[in-house]
C-alpha positions as a printed NumPy array, in Angstrom:
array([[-145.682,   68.08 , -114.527],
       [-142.99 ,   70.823, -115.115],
       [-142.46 ,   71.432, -111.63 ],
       [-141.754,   67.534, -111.115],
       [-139.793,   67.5  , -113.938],
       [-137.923,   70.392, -112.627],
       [-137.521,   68.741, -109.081],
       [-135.948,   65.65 , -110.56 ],
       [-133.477,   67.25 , -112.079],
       [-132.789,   69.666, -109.122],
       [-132.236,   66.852, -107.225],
       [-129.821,   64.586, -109.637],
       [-127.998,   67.89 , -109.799],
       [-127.554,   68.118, -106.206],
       [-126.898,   64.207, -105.931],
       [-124.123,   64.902, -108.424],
       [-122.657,   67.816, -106.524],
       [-122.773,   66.194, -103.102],
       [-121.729,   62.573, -104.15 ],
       [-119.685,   63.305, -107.17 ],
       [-116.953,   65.921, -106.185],
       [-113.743,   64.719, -104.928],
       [-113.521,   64.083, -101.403],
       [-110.982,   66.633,  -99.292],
       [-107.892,   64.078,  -99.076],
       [-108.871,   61.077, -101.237],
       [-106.029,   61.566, -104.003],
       [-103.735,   61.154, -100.595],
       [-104.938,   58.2  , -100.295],
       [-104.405,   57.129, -103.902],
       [-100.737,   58.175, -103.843],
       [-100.294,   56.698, -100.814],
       [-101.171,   53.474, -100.932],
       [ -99.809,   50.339, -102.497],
       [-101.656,   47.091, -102.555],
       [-101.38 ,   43.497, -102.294],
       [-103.882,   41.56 , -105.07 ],
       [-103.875,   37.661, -104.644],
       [-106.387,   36.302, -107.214],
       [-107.276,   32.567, -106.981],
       [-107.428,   30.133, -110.244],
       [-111.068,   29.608, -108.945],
       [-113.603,   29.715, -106.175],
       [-112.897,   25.952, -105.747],
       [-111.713,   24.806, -101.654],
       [-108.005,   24.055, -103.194],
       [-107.673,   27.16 , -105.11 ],
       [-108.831,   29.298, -102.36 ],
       [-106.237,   27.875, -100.177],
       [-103.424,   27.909, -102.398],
       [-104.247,   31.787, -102.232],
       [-103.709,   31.906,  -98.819],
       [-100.955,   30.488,  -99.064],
       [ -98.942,   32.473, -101.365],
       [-100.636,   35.588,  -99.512],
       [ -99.014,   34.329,  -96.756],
       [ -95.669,   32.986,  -97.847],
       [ -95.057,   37.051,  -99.585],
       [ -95.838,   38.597,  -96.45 ],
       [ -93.836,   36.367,  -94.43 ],
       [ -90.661,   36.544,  -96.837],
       [ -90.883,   40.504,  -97.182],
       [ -93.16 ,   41.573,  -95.083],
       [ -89.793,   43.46 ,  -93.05 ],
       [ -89.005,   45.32 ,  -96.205],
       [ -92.412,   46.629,  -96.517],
       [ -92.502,   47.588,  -92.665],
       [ -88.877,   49.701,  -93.026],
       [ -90.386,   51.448,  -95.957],
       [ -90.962,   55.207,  -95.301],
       [ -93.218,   56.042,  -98.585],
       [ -95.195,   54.409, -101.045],
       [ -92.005,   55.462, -103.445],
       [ -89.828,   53.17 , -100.988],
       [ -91.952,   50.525, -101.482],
       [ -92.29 ,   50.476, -105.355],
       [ -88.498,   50.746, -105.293],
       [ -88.665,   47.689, -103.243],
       [ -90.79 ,   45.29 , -105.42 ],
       [ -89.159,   46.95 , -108.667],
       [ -85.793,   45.624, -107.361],
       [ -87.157,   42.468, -105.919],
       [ -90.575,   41.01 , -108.86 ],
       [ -88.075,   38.242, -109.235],
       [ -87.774,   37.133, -105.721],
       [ -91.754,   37.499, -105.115],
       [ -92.086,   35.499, -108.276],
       [ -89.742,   32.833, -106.591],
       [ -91.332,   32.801, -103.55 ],
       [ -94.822,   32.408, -105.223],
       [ -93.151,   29.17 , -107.199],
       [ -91.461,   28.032, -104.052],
       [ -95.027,   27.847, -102.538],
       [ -96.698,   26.318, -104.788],
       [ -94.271,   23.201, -105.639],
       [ -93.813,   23.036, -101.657],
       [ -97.34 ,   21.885, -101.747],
       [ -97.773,   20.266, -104.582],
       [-100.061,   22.925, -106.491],
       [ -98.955,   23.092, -110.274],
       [-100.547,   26.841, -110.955],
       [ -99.502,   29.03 , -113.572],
       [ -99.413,   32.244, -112.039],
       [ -98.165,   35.885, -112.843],
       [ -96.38 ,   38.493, -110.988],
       [ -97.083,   42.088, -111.738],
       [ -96.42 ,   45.61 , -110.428],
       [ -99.394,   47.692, -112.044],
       [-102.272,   50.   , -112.033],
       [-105.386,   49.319, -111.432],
       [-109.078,   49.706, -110.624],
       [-110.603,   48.569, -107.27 ],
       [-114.191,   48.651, -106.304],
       [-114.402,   50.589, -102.599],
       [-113.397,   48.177,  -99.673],
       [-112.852,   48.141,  -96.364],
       [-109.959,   46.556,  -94.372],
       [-110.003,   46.765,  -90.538],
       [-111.301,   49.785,  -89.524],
       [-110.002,   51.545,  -92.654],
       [-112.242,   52.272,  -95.685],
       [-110.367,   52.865,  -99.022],
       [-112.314,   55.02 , -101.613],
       [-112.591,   53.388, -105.356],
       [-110.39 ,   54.273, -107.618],
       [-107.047,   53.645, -109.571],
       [-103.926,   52.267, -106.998],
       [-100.739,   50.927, -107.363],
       [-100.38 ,   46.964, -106.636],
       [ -98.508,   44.23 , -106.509],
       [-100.971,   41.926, -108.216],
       [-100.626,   37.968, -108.354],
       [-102.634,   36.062, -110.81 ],
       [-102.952,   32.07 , -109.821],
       [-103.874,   30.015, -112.864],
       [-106.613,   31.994, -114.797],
       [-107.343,   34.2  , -111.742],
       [-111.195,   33.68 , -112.025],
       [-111.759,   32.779, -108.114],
       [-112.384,   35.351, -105.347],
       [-109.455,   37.458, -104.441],
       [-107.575,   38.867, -101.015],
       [-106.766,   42.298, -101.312],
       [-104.672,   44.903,  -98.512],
       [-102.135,   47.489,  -98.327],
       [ -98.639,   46.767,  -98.372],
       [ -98.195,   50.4  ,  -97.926],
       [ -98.961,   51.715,  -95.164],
       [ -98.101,   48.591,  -94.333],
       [-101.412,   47.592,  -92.633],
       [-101.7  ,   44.066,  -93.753],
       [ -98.189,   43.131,  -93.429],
       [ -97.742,   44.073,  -89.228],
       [-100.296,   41.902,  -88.292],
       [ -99.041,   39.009,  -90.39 ],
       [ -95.597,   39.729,  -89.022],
       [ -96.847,   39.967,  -85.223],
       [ -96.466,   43.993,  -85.576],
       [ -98.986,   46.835,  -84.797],
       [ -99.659,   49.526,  -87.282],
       [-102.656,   51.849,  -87.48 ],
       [-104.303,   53.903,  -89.712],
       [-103.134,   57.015,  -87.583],
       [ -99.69 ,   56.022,  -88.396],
       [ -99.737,   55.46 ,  -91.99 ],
       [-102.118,   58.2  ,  -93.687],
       [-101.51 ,   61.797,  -93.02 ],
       [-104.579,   63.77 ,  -91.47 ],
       [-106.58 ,   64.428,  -94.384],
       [-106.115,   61.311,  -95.98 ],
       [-106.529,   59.623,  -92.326],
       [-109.947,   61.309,  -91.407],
       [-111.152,   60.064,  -95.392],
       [-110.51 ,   56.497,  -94.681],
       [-111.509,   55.553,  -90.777],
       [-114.74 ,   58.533,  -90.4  ],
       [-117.71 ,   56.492,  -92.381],
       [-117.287,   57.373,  -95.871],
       [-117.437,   54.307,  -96.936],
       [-121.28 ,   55.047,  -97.859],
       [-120.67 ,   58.106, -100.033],
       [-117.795,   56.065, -101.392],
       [-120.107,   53.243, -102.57 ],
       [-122.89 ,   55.348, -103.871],
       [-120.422,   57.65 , -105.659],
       [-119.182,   54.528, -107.212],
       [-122.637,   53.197, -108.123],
       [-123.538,   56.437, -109.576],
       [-120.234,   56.764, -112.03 ],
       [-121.603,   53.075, -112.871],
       [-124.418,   54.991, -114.991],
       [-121.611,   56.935, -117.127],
       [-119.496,   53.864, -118.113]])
C-alpha cells in the first residue's frame, strides 16, 4: 500500500513538473498578442449574426491600422486613441440593420481558455483585448488576434502568417502541437482554483 501510495504521488509530482512549468516562449506570446473578443447578446440565430457583423464591420473599418502596426504597443496606442470610433462603428452597425443592442466597448485584460486559430495555438492565460459586449453578452463568442494581425489580413484580402508575427520562440510555442500540454495544463490549474 505504501509503495502505491508512494507511486501516486511520484507521479502527480512529475505531472506537475512536466505540465505545470512555463513553457520556453509562452510569456512572448502573452506580450505579444492583442485580441479581438465579440460576445453575442445570446446563442439565438439573430444575435449570432449581429456578431458577425460588428466583427466584421471593425475589421473592415480598421483593419489597415492594425496591419501598419509594428508591436502590440502600436496597436494599444491605436485603439487607446481610437475606443470612440470602434464604439461608433459598432453603433453604426447595429442601427444600419436594425438591431437595437446595448453593447460595450472595452480595452482590457483578461482570461482566455487555450484556443486555436488557423494553424496557430495560443496557450491560456491573461491577454490584452479589445473586447465587445452585445446586449448581456451571454451567447457564444468570436475571438482572434488583432496583433499579429492574423485575423485582420484575411478579412482585408491580406496574407499574414504565424512566421511573420511571433518571434522564434514564441513562433515554435504556438504552430508545433502544444496545444495538448496547453489544455491539460489548463485542466490541471482547474483543481487549484
Amino acid at each position: 500500500m505504501k509503495n502505491l501510495v508512494a507511486a501516486l504521488i511520484t507521479a502527480t509530482l512529475a505531472l506537475f513538473v512536466v505540465f505545470a512549468l512555463p513553457t520556453s516562449g509562452e510569456e512572448a506570446v502573452y506580450e505579444n498578442t492583442l485580441r479581438l473578443h465579440v460576445l453575442a447578446a445570446s446563442d439565438a440565430t439573430e444575435d449570432q449574426t449581429a456578431k458577425l457583423l460588428v466583427r466584421d464591420a471593425v475589421l473592415e473599418d480598421h483593419g489597415e491600422a492594425f496591419l501598419a502596426c509594428a508591436t502590440k504597443e502600436d496597436a494599444e496606442e491605436y485603439l487607446s486613441l481610437h475606443l470612440s470610433s470602434i464604439e461608433k462603428t459598432v453603433e453604426n452597425t447595429l442601427a444600419e440593420n436594425g438591431l437595437a443592442y446595448s453593447f460595450t466597448v472595452t480595452l482590457t485584460d483578461e482570461y482566455f481558455d487555450t484556443r486555436t486559430y488557423e494553424a496557430v495555438t495560443l496557450p491560456a492565460g491573461n491577454y490584452t483585448a479589445l473586447k465587445i459586449t452585445l446586449g448581456e453578452g451571454k451567447g457564444q463568442n468570436f475571438w482572434c488576434m488583432l496583433y499579429p494581425a492574423l485575423c485582420v489580413a484575411p478579412a482585408l484580402g491580406e496574407e499574414i502568417t504565424a512566421e511573420d508575427a511571433y518571434e522564434d520562440a514564441a513562433y515554435e510555442l504556438v504552430t508545433n502541437g502544444y496545444a495538448v500540454r496547453f489544455r491539460t495544463l489548463e485542466l490541471f490549474s482547474s483543481f487549484f482554483d
